[in-house]
C-alpha positions in Angstrom: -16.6 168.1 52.0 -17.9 171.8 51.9 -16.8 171.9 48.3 -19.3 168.8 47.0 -22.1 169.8 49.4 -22.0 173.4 47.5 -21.8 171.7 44.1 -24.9 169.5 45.2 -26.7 172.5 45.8 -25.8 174.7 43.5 -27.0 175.1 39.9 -25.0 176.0 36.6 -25.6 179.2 34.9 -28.1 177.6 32.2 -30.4 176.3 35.0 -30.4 179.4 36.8 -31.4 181.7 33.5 -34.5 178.8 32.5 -34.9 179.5 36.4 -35.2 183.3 36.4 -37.0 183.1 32.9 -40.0 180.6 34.8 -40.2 183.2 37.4 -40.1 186.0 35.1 -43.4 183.9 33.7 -44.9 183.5 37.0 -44.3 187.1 37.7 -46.0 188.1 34.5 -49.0 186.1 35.2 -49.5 187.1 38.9 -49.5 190.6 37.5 -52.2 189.8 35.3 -54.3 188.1 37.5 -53.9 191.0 40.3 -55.2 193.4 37.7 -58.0 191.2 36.3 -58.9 190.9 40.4 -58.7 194.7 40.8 -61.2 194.6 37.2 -63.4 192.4 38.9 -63.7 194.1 42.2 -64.0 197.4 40.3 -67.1 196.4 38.1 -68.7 194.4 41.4 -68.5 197.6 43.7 -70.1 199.3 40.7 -72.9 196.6 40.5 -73.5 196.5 44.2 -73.6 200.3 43.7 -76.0 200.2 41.1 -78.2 197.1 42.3 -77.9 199.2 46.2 -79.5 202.4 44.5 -81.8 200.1 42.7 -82.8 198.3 46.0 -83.4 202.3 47.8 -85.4 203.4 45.0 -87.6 200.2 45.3 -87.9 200.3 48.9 -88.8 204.3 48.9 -91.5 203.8 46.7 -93.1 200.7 48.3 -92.6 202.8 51.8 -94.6 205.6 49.7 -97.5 203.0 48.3 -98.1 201.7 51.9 -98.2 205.0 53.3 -101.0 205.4 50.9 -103.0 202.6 51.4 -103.0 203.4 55.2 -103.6 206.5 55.1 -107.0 205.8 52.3 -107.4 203.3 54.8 -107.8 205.4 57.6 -109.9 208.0 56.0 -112.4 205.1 55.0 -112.5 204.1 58.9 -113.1 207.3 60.0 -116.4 207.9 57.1 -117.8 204.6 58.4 -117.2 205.4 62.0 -119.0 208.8 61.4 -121.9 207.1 59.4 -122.1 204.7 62.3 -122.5 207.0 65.3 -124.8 209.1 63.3 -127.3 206.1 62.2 -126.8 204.9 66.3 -128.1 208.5 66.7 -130.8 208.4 64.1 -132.1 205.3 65.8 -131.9 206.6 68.7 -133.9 209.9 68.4 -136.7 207.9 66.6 -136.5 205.4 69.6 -137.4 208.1 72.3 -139.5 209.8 69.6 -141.8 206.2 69.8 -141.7 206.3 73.7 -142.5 209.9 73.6 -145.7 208.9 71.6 -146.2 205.9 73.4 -146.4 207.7 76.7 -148.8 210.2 75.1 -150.9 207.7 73.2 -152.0 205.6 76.7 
């Protein structure tokens, strides 16, 4: 009985070389496809790299153009603020000026 349930399961010489020649296949293409995974991982770490410095450099220079902007901005608020308090001034003085003459004038 042990005898036919090894001969059930086991495989002539034939079988086993188309066997080991399939895996030898397999084996080969496996290899291939880790390498053309480790290709493609390569080249996308190089164009995350790439698009990443890309990204920075775009970044930076709208950080820089704001930066600008508010700071032109700034300096415009601070002319017209000027120019205000010294035309509130202006109308001032000429104000009293008029009540000065207006108190002389009766």
């Amino acid at each position: 009985m042990a005898m036919r349930c090894l001969e059930e399961r086991a495989v002539s010489r034939d079988e086993f070389q188309q066997i080991l020649s399939r895996l030898d296949v397999l084996e080969r293409d496996v290899a291939a496809l880790q390498a053309d995974v480790r290709e493609l991982r390569r080249e996308m770490n190089e164009r995350f790299d790439r698009l990443y410095g890309e990204m920075n450099e775009r970044f930076d220079r709208l950080y820089r153009e704001m930066n600008e902007r508010l700071d032109r901005m700034y300096h415009q608020m601070v002319v017209q603020t000027r120019w205000l308090i010294g035309a509130l001034a202006v109308i001032g003085t000429v104000i009293s000026l008029l009540l000065a003459i207006g108190q002389f004038v009766r």
